[in-house]
matplotlib code that plots the C-alpha trace (Angstrom):
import matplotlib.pyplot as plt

x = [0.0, 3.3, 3.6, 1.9, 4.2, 1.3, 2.0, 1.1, -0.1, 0.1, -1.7, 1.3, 2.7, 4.4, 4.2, 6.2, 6.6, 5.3, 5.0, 2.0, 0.6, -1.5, -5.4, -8.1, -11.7, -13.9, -16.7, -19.1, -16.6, -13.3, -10.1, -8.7, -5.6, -4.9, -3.7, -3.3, -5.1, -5.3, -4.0, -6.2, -5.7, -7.5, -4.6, -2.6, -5.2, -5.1, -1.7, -1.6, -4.5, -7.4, -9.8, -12.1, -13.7, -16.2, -14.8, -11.2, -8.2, -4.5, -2.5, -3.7, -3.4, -5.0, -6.1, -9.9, -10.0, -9.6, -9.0, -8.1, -9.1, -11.0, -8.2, -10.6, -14.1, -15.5, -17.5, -20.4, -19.5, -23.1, -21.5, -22.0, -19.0, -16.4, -12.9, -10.4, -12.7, -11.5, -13.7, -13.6, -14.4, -16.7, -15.1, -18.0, -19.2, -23.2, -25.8, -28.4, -31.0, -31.1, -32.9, -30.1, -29.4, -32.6, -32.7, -29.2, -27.5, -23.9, -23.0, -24.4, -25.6, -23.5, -20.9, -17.1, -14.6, -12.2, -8.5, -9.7, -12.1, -10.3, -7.4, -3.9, -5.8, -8.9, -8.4, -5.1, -4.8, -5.1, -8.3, -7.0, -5.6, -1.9, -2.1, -0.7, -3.8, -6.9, -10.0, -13.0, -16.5, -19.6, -21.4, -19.3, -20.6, -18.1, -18.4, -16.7, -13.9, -12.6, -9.7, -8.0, -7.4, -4.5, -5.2, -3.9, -6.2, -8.6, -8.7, -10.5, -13.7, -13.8, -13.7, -16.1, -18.5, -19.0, -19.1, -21.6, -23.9, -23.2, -23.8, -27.5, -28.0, -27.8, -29.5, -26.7, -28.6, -26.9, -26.2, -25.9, -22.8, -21.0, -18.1, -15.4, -13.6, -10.3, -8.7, -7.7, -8.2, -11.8, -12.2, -10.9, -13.2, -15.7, -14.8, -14.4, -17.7, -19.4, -18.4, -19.1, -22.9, -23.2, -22.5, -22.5, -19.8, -17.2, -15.4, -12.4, -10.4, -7.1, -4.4, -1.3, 0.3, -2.4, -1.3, -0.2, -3.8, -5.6, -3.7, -5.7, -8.2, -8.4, -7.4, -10.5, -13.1, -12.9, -14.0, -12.1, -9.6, -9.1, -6.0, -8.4, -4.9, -4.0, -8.1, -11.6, -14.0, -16.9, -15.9, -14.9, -18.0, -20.2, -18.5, -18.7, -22.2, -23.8, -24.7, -26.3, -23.6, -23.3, -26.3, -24.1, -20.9, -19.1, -17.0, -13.7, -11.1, -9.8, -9.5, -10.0, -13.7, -13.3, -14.7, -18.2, -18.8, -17.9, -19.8, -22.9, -21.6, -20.9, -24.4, -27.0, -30.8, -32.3, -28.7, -27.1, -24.3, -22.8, -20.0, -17.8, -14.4, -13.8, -12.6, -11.7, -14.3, -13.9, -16.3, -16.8, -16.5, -18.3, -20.8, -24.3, -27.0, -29.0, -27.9, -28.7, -32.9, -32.6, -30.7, -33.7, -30.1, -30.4, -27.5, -26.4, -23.9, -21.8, -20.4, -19.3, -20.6, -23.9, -24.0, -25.7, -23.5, -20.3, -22.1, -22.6, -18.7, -17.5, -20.6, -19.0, -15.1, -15.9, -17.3, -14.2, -15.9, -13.6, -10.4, -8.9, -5.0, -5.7, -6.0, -3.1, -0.9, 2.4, 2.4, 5.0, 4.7, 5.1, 9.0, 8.3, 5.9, 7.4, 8.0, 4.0, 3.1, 5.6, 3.9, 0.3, 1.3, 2.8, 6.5, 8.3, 10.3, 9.2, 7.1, 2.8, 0.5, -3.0, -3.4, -1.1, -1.9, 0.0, 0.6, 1.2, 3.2, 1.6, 3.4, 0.8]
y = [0.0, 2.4, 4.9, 8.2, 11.0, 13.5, 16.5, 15.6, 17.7, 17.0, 19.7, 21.2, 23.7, 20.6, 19.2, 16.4, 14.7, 11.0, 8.1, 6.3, 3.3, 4.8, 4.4, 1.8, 2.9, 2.6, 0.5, 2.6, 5.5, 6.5, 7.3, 10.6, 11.6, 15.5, 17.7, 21.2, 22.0, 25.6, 26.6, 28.6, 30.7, 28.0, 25.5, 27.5, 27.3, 23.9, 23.3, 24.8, 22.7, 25.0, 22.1, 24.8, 22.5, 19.5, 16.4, 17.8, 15.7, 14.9, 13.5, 14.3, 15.2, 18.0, 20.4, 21.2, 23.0, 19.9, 19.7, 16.8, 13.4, 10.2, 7.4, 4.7, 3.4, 0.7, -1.8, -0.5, 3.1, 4.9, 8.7, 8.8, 10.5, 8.6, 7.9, 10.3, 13.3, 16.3, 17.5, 19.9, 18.4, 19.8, 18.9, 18.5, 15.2, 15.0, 12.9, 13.9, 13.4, 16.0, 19.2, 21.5, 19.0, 19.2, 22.9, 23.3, 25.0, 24.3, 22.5, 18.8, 17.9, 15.3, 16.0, 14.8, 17.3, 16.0, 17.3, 17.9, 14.6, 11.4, 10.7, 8.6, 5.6, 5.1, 3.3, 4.2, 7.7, 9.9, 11.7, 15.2, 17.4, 17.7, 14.0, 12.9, 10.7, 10.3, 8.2, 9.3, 7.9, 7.4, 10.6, 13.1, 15.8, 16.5, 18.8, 19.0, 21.3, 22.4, 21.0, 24.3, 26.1, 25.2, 23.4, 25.8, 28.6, 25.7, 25.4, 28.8, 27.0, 26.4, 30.4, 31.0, 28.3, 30.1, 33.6, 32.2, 31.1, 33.9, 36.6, 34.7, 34.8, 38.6, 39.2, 40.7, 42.7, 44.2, 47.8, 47.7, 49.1, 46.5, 46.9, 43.9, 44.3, 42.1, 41.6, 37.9, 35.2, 35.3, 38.8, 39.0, 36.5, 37.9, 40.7, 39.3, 37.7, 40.8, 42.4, 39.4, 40.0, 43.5, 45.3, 48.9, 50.4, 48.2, 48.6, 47.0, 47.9, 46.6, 47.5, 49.4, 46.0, 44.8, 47.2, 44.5, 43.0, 45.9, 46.7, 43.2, 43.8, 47.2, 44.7, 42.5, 45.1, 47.3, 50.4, 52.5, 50.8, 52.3, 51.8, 52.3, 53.0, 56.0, 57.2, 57.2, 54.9, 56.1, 59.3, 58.2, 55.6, 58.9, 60.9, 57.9, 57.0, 60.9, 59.9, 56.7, 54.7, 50.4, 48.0, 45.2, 44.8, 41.8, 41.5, 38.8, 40.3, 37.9, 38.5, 41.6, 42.5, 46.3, 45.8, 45.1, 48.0, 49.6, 47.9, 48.8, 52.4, 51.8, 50.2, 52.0, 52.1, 49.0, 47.8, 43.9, 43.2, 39.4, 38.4, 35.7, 36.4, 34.4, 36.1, 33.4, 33.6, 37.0, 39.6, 42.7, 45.9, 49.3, 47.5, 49.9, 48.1, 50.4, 51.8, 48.1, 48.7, 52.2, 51.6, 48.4, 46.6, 42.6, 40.8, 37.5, 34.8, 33.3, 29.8, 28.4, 26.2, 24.3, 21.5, 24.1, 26.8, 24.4, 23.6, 26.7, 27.7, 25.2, 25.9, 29.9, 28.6, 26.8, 29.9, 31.5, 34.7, 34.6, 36.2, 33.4, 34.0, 37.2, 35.4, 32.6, 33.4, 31.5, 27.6, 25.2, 21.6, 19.3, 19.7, 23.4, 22.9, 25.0, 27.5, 27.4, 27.5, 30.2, 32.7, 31.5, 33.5, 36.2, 35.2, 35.4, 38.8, 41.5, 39.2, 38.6, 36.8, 37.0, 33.0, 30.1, 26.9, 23.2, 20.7, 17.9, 16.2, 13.0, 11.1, 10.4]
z = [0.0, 0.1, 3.0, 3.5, 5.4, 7.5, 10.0, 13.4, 16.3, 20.0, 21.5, 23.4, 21.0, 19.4, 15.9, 13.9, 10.6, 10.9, 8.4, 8.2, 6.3, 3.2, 4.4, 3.2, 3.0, 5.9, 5.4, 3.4, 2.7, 0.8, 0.9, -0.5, -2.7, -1.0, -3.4, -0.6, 2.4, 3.6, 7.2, 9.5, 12.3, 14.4, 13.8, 15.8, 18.6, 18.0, 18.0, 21.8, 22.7, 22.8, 22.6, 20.6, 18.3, 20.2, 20.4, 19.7, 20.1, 20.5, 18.6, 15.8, 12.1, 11.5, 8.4, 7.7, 4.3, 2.1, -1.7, -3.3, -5.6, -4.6, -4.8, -3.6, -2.7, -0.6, -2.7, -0.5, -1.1, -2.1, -3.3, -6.8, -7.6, -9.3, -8.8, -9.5, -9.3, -7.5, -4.9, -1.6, 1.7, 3.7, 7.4, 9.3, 9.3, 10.0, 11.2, 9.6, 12.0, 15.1, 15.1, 14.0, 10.9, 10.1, 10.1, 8.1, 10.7, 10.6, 13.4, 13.9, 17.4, 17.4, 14.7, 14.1, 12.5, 9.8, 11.3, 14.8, 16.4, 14.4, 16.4, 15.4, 17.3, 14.7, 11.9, 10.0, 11.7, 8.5, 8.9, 8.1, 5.0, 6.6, 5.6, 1.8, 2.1, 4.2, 5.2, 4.9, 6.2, 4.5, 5.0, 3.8, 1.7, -1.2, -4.1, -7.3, -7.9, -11.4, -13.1, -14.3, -11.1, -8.7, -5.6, -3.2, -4.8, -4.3, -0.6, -0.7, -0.7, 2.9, 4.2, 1.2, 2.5, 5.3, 4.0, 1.9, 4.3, 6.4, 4.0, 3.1, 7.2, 7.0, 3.8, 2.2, -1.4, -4.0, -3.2, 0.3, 2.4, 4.4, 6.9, 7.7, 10.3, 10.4, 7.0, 7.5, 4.7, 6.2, 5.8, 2.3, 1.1, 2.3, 0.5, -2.8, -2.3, -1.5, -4.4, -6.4, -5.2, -6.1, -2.9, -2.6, -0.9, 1.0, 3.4, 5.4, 8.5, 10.0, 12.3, 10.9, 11.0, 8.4, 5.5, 2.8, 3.4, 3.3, -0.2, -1.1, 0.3, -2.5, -5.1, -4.4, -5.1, -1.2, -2.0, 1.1, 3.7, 7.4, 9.4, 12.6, 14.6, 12.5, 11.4, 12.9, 10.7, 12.0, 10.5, 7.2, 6.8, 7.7, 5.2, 2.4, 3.0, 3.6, 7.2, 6.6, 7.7, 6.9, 6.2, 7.4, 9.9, 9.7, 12.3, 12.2, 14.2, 16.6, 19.9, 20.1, 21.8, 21.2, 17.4, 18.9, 20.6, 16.9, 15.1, 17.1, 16.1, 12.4, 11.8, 10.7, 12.3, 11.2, 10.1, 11.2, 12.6, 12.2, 14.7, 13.5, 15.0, 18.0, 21.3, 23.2, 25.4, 27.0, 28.0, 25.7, 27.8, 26.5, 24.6, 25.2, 25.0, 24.6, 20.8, 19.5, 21.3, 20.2, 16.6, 16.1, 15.6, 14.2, 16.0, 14.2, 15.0, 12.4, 13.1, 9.8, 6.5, 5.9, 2.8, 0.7, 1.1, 0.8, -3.0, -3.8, -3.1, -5.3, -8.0, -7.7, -7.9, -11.5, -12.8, -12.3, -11.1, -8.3, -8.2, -6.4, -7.4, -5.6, -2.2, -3.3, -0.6, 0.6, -0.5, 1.2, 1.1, 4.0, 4.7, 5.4, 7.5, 10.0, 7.8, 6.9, 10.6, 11.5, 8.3, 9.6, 12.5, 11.6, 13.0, 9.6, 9.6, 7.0, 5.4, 5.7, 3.4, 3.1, 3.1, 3.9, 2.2, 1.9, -1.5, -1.5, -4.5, -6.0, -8.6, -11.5]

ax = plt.figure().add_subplot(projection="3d")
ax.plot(x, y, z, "-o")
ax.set_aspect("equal")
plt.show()
């Protein structure tokens, strides 16, 4: 079966190179060929331990935002698709059967996450994309990728799941003024997307630290930027929008709690506000409570993909609508690992990227 070389976390800041035995399909299931896997600020988290994800282990391989090719199928494998199509996988395995599946929310009451809940003890191990190959169960909703785009520009469909299903939550309509706050890969496909859907007037802030992707952010159809350490947005939205100030504020800077109190102030009467950067749990000081009663505010929570907005973001990616070598990145394969982790957090000296990804390199 030839051996399979995956990254391996252990929950304590540490992670190694292992070799595994290449995976058989699970009873009912598959076993996937991974082309690149995009890294995501919550691997760090992970990497530490965080334990932010249910049923989250260690040791683990881990990667979430999955591209790559069906190698094999169980005899009793039911997916239609056919070997040696390329597909994205959605990591959230799904009943299908409690209340919130049956509603299409996103997370399954009892759900297991590919790269976070299969541990090195089930089956062959390999149940994430920092694998060369991985299992996966019966159950898995997959969607067709196209052939002519790379891989690692690929992997975008994950954070453009969720800004899909996010943006129909809010009711995002063409025209409208949106704020993101945090111009992380999240952020910046959000932005992309808005402006694939006709916004009005866009808008993105950072820190002074974010300039390079803020200057993407431009690139991918932002109408104004703000450095909100050197200039007031609520001055500059006022000015842009004569007063009327933003329809919709997505927030997605992490960590930091002091964007929610802005948001209330950068919405206008009537207006949403979607929160989708985590804050590690900590309490938001100088929110008013009042301005979202008074301002008839809609507050929504944003936690991620449902099966129809995962189709939809691989429907969009093979139109090619989406500027998608715009939000490329860094791509390392597995030997630079470090290096990839070291970029995802912003430790590499005079150097940022607006997306880390992994390839793998399969012999054909």
């Amino acid at each position: 079966m030839g051996e399979v070389r995956a990254g391996v976390f252990f929950g304590n800041g540490k992670f190694d190179l292992q070799t595994f035995a290449r995976p058989s399909p699970p009873p009912g299931g598959m076993v996937l060929q991974v082309e690149a896997v995009g890294l995501c600020g919550s691997d760090l988290a992970q990497l530490e331990g965080a334990a932010h994800v249910p049923g989250e282990t260690s040791p683990v391989v881990p990667g979430h935002e999955i591209v790559g090719r069906i190698l094999e199928k169980a005899d009793d494998c039911v997916d239609p698709l056919t070997v040696g199509t390329r597909v994205a996988v959605d990591q959230v395995l799904r009943c299908g059967r409690c209340s919130a599946c049956q509603a299409q929310r996103p997370h399954c009451e009892d759900m297991r996450v590919y790269g976070y809940s299969f541990g090195l003890d089930e089956g062959a191990g390999l149940w994430g994309g920092y694998g060369e190959y991985m299992a996966l169960q019966p159950g898995t909703h997959l969607a067709p990728l196209p052939e002519e785009i790379p891989a690692a520009e690929l992997t975008l469909f994950e954070p453009l799941s969720s800004a899909i299903n996010w943006f129909t939550k809010a009711g995002l309509v063409a025209g409208e003024t949106i704020v993101i706050q945090g111009p992380g890969h999240m952020g910046l496909a959000l932005t992309a997307l808005a402006r694939t859907m006709g916004a009005g007037k866009i808008v993105v802030t950072g820190m002074s630290n974010d300039q390079s992707r803020l200057d993407a952010a431009l690139a991918l159809g932002a109408d104004a930027v703000v450095d909100v350490e050197d200039r007031d947005v609520r001055e500059e939205l006022a000015a842009m929008t004569h007063g009327a100030m933003a329809d919709l504020v997505v927030d997605m800077a992490p960590g930091s709690t002091a964007t929610i109190p802005l948001a209330v102030e950068l919405a206008r009467p009537g207006g949403r506000i979607l929160l989708a950067g985590l804050k590690h749990f900590a309490e938001v000081e100088g929110l008013v409570s009042d301005l979202i009663v008074l301002k008839d505010l809609s507050i929504l929570g944003g936690a991620g993909m449902t099966p129809a907005s995962h189709r939809r973001a691989a429907e969009l990616l093979t139109t090619g609508r989406l500027p998608t070598a715009l939000l490329r990145g860094e791509v390392y394969d597995l030997d630079r690992l470090d290096l990839a982790l070291d970029m995802l957090a912003r430790k590499v000296p005079g150097k940022d990227a607006v997306r880390v990804s992994l390839v793998h390199q399969h012999e054909n």
